[in-house]
N, C-alpha and C positions, 0 to 999 in steps of 0.2 A: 208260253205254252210250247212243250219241245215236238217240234215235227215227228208225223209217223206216221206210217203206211197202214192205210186201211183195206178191206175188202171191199170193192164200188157195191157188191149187191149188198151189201148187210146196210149200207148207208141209203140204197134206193129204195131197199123195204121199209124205212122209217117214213111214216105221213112227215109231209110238209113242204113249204115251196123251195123249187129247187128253179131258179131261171140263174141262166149265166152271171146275172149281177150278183145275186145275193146268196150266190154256192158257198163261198167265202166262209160265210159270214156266219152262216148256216151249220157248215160242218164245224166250224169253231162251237157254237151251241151246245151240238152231237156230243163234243169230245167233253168240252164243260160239264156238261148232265151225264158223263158217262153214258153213254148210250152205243156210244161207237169204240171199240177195242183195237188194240195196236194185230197187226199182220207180222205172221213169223217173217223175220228175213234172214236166211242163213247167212252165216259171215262171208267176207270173201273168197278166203281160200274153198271154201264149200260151193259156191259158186262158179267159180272158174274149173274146177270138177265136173260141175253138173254141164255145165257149155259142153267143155270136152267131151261127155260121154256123149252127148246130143249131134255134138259135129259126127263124132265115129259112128254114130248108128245111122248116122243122114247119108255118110259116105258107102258105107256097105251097105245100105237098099239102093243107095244110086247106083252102085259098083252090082250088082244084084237084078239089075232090070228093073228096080220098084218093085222087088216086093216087100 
C-alpha cells in the first residue's frame, strides 16, 4: 500500500475504534475500502516558496510592532 497524507479530520469523522494500538491497522482498512483520500501535497519547490513567503510576512509584522 503506498504511503499518503491524509486529512486527520476526515479520518476522525469516520465511526470506529480508534486507541493507539489498533490506529494502524484501522486507517489501513480506511484506505483499503477507500474511504479515506490521498491530501494535496505541493511539490517542493512550491513549498519552500510558501516557507519564504510566511518567513517574510512574520518578519514585517515583527518589524511592524505586530501588527
Amino acid at each position: 500500500m503506498p504511503v499518503m497524507l491524509v486529512n486527520a479530520r476526515q479520518a476522525r469523522n469516520i465511526t470506529g475504534r480508534k486507541t493507539d494500538v489498533s490506529d494502524a491497522a484501522w486507517l489501513a482498512q480506511l484506505v483499503a475500502r477507500g474511504l479515506l483520500r490521498a491530501s494535496f501535497a505541493p511539490p517542493e519547490p512550491v513549498r519552500q516558496l510558501r516557507d519564504l513567503i510566511r518567513a517574510r510576512a512574520s518578519a514585517c509584522e515583527h518589524s511592524l510592532g505586530g501588527v
